[in-house]
FIKE-526760 format. One line per 3 residues: number of its first residue (from 1); their letters; for each residue x, y, z of C-alpha. Coordinates in steps of 0.001 Angstrom, whole numbers. Each point is the difference from the previous one (the first is absolute). Example, Ala and Ser with C-alpha at 12.3 -4.5 7.8 and 13.67 -1.06 7.14 Angstrom:
residues 2
1> as> 12300:-4500:7800; 1370:3440:-660 $
***
This chain:
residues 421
1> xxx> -56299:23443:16491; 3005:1396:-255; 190:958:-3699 $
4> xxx> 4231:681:-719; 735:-281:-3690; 3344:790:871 $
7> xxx> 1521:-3139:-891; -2290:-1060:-3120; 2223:2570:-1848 $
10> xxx> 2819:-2065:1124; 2763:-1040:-2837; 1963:-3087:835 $
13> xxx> 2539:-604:-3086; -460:-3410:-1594; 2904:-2468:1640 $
16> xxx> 3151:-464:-2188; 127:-3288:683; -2840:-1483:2179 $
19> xxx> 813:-2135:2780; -2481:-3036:-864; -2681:368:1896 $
22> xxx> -712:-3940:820; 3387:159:2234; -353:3604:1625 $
25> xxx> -1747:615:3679; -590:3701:311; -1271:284:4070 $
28> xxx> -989:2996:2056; 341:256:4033; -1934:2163:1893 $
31> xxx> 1775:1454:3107; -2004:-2385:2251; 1812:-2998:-1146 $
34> xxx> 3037:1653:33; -581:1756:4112; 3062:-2288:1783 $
37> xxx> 3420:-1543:-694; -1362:-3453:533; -2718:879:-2944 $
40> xxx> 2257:1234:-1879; 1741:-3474:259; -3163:-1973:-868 $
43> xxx> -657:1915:-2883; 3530:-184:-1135; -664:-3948:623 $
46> xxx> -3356:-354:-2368; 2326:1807:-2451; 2562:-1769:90 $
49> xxx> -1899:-3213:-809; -1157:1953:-3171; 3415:636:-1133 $
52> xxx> 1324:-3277:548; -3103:-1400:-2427; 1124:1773:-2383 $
55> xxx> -1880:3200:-132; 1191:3192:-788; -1494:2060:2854 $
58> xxx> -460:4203:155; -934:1356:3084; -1674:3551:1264 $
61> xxx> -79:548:3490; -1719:2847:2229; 1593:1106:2825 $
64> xxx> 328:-2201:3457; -2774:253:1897; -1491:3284:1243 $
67> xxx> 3673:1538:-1239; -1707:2601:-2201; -2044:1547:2974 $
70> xxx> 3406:147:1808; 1382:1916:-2682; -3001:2288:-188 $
73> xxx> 301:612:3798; 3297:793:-426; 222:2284:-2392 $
76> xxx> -2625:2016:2068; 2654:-57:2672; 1921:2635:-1748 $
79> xxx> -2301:1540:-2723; -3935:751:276; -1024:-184:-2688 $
82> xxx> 2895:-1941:-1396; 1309:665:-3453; -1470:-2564:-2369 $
85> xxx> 3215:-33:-1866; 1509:-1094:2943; -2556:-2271:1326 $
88> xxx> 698:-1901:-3445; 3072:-427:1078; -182:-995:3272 $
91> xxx> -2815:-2635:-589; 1336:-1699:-3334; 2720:-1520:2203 $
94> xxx> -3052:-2160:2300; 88:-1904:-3426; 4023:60:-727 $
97> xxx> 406:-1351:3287; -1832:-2800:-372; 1102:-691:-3398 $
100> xxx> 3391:-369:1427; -744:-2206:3189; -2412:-2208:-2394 $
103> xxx> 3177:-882:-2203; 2073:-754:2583; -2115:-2120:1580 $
106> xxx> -175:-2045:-3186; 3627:28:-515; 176:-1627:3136 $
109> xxx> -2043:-2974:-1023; 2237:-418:-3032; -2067:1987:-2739 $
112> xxx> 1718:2763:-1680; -2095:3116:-282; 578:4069:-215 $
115> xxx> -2143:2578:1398; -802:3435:-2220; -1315:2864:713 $
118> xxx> -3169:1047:-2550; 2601:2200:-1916; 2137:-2911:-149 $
121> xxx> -3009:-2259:-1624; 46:2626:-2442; -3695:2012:1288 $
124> xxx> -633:3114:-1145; -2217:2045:1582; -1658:3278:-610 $
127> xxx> -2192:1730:2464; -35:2283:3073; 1709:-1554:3598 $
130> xxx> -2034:-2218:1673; -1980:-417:-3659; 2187:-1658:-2340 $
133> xxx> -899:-1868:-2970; 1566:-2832:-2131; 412:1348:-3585 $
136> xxx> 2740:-2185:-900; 1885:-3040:919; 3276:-1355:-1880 $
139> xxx> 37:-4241:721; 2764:-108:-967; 1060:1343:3148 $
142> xxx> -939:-3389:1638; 459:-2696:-2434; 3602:1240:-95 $
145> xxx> 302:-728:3429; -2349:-3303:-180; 2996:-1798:-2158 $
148> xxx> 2358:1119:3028; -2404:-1000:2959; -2907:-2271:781 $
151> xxx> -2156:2247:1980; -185:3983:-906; -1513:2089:3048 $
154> xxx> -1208:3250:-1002; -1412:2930:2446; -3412:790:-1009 $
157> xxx> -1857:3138:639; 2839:1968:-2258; 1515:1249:-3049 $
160> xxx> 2165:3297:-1163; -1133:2497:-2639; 1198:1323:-2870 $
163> xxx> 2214:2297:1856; 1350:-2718:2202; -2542:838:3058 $
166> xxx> -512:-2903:2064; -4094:43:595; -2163:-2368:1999 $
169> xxx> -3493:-1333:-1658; -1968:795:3663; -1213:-2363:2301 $
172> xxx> -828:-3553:-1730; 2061:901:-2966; 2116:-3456:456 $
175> xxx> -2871:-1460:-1668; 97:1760:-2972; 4012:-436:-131 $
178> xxx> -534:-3992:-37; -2420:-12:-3100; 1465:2683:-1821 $
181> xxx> 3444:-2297:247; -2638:-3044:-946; -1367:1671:-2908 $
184> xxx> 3763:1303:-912; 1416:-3511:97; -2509:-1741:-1671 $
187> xxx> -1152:-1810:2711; -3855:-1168:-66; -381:325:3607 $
190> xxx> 815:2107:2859; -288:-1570:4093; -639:2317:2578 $
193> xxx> 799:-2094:3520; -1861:2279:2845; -1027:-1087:3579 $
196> xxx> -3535:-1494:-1567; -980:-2948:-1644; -1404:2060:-3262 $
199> xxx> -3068:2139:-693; -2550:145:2369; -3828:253:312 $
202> xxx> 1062:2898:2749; 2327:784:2040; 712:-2918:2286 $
205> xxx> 392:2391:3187; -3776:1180:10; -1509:-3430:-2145 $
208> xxx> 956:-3373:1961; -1420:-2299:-2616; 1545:2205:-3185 $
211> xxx> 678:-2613:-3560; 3077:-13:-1995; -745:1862:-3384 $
214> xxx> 1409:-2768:-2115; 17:2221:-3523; -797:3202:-327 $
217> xxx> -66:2205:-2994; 2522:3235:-63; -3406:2464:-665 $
220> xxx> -1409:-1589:3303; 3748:129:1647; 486:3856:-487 $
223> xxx> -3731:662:1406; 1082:-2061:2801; 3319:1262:647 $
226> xxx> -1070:3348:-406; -2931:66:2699; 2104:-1370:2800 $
229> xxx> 1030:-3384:-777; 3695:-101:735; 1318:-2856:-1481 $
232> xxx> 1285:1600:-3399; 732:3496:-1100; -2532:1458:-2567 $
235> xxx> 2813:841:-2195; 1515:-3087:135; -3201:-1663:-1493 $
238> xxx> -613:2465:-2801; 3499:-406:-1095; -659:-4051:551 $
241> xxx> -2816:291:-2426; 1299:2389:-2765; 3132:-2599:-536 $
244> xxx> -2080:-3288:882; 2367:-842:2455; -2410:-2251:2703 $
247> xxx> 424:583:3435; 187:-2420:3106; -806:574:3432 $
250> xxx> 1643:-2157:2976; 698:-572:2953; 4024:427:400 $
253> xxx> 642:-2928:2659; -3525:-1906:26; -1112:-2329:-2443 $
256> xxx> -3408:696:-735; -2801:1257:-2440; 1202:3494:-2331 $
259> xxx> -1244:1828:-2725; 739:336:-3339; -596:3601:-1539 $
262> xxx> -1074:-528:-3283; -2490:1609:-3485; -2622:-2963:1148 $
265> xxx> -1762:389:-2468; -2795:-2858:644; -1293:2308:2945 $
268> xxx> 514:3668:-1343; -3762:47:-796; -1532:-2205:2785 $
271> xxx> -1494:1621:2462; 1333:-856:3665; 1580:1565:2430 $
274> xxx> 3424:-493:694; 727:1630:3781; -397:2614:2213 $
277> xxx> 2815:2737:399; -30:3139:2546; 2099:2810:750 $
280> xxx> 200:1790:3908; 1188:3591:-955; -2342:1586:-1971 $
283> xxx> -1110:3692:-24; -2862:1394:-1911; 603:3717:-983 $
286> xxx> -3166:2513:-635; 1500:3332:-2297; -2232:2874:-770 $
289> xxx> 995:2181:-2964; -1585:3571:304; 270:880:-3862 $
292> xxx> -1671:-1749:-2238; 2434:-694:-2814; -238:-3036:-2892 $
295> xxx> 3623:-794:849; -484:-96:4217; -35:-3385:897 $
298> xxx> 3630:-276:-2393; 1014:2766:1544; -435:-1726:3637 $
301> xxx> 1134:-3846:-1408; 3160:2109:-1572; 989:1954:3265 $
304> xxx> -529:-2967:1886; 2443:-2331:-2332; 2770:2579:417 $
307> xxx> -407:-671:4093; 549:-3719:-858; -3599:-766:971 $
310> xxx> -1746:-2839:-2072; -4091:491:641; -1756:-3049:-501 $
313> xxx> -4185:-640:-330; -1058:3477:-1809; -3347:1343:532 $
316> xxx> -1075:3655:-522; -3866:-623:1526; -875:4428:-300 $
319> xxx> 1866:2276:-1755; 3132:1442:762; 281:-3136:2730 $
322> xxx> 2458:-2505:-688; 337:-3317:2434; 3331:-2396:-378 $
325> xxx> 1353:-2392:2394; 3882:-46:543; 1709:-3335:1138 $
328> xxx> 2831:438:2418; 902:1478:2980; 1858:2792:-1662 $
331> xxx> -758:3768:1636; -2231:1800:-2020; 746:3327:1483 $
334> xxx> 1845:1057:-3000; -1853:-564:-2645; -3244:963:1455 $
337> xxx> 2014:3621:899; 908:142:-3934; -3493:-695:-1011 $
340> xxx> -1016:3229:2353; 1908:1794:-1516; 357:-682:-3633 $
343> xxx> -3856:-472:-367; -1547:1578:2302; -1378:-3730:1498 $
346> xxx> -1172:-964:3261; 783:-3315:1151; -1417:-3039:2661 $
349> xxx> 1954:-2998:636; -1955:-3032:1410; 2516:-2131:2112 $
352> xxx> -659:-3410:1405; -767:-1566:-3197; 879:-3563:-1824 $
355> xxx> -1065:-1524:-2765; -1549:-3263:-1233; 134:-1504:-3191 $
358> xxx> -1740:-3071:-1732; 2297:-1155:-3024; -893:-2279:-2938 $
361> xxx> -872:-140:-3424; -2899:1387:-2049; -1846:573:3755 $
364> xxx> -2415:2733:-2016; -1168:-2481:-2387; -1895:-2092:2790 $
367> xxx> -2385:1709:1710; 833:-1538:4241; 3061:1744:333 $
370> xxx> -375:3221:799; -3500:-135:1910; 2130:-2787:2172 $
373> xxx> 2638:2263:655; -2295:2637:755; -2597:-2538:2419 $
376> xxx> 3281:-778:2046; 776:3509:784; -3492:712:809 $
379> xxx> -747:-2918:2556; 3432:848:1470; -926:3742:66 $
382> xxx> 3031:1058:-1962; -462:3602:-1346; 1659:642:-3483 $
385> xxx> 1247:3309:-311; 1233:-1007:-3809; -3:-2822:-2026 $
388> xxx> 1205:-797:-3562; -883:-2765:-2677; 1430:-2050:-2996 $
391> xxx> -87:-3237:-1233; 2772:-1212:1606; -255:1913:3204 $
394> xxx> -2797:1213:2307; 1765:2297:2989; -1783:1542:3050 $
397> xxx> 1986:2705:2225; -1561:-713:3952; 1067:978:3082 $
400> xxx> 3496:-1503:1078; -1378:-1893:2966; -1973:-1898:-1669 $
403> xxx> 2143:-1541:-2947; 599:-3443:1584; -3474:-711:878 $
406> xxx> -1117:979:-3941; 2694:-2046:-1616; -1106:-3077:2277 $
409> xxx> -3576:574:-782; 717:226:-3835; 2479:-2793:-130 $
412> xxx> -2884:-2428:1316; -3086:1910:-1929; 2051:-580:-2984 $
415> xxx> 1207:-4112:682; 3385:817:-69; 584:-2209:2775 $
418> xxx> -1328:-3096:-1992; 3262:-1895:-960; 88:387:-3715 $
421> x> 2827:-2106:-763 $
***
């Protein structure tokens, strides 16, 4: 998983006067339900019918469509690598913009509503570009202009520092905006409206017959999200859970089942397996220290960290050999240079590799989990290069190609596709 403790140290000062929480709607859009003018307009539409029941409604929104990549592309037009100052800059306004059209698509259907910025929700942010995190938000930022307006649209995936920096929160980071303005506000629940109906067994595109995840609990979430599952942002969950702010999963536009992110606490200690997550672009990495030194593997994790590399699945099988796997597509050129030099290391890196991960709870306690995992792979004549284990996650790296045909086999080994509603 992908274990960021960023925003667990987050601060979010107590409301000075809570909106009640019975009468507020606080809604996320992902940039799929936001990709055209005309769905634009039917989200503006749903909205509106909030509003005129009564509810006081926040909104985040991510950027329209694939507008980010755009933004990416073109900053590479003129700068390679681009500044990641600038980059901030240039990509916080995917959000601003539709902010802006979002609100006056409601103010067409009669519903007064404002669009701010993240500095104008009052987010502050601390971080690096491209790796912002919430420290602090002021609410009364919004509930100031909740008396004035119905709906309040706020960009998500931003904030500015201390030193009046704007910063992004990297890719996904509208989730974390939405409940961190949840938890702010009081509010006991945070939606997230995507392009799928919920939490899935597996990913619909490789699984036909996936099941809708109906609850879920936020320890089970992060393993999820963390290990390829794309529907929420690991940060976003671990900030859920520290403030107790649930989360639900839905479809923007479809009616239909969704999940509700919660502590679940019936389940924590059941064992059962909850679904199957996988990741495409994984790279194993093989360093060989020469010297012998207590401190050498720190020394290699430490040189590595200040290349922005974030090794996963740690093994050291002989001495003076340490094994990690790297997620990402990222060149490693640099960092693999730095280790040359700096420690005198020698370095393979194993391309072509995905991963494969069986999520649950307490999947150590009962003895059929991992032998299963491990039949499947054999009678599909899967090699393992690495693999890693805890109760709530059992992950095997394998070669790329053959990622859809292991999820498939595990999702039916394991009756996921048994309706369990």
């Amino acid at each position: 998983m992908v274990n960021s403790t960023q925003d667990l140290e987050v601060s979010l000062d107590p409301p000075l006067r809570k909106v009640r929480s019975e009468g507020l709607v606080v809604r996320k859009y992902g940039g799929s339900s936001l990709a055209t003018p005309r769905m634009v307009g039917d989200v503006a539409t749903e909205v509106a019918s909030l509003a005129e029941a009564g509810a006081r409604v926040v909104l985040v929104v991510s950027a329209m469509g694939d507008t980010t990549d755009r933004l990416i592309a073109l900053a590479g037009e003129f700068a390679e690598p681009p500044s990641p100052r600038e980059l901030d800059q240039l990509m916080a306004t995917g959000e601003q913009v539709s902010a802006s059209v979002l609100a006056m698509a409601l103010a067409e259907r009669g519903v007064e509503a404002v669009s701010l910025s993240g500095d104008q929700a009052g987010i502050e942010v601390s971080g690096d570009p491209g790796a912002g995190t919430i420290v602090r938000i002021d609410p009364e930022k919004i509930i100031t202009r909740l008396r004035d307006a119905q709906v309040v649209v706020v960009a998500g995936f931003q904030g500015r520092d201390a030193n009046g920096e704007l910063l992004t929160l990297g890719r996904g980071g509208s989730d974390t905006t939405a409940v961190a303005l949840a938890a702010a506000l009081g509010g006991p629940e945070c939606e997230i409206c995507t392009d799928v109906h919920g939490v899935r067994t597996a990913d619909p595109r490789i699984v036909p017959d996936t099941q809708p995840v109906q609850e879920i609990s936020y320890d089970a979430m992060v393993e999820l999200a963390g290990v390829g599952a794309r529907v929420l942002h690991p940060r976003s969950v671990e900030l859920a859970r520290r403030h107790g702010v649930a989360v639900r999963v839905t479809h923007s536009s479809d009616p239909g089942p969704s999940t509700v992110v919660t502590g679940e606490p019936s389940l924590e200690g059941t064992p059962r397996v909850i679904g199957i997550a996988h990741e495409r672009d994984v790279r194993l990495v093989r360093v060989e220290v020469s010297a012998s030194e207590p401190d050498q593997y720190a020394r290699v994790l430490t040189t590595l960290a200040g290349c922005g590399v974030k090794p996963e699945n740690l093994s050291w099988p002989d001495p003076g050999e340490l094994r990690f796997t790297v997620r990402g597509s990222e060149p490693l050129g640099q960092p693999i240079t730095e280790l040359a030099v700096a420690l005198d290391a020698r370095s393979t890196v194993f391309e072509e590799l995905g991963s494969v991960s069986v999520v649950g709870t307490a999947l150590l306690d009962a003895p059929g989990f991992l032998p299963e995992l491990l039949r499947v792979l054999a009678d599909h004549r899967v090699t393992v290069p690495a693999m890693t284990t805890s109760q709530s996650r059992l992950t095997a790296v394998i070669p790329a190609d053959a990622v859809d045909t292991t999820v498939r086999a595990l999702h039916e080994s394991f009756g996921l596709a048994e309706d369990r509603t």
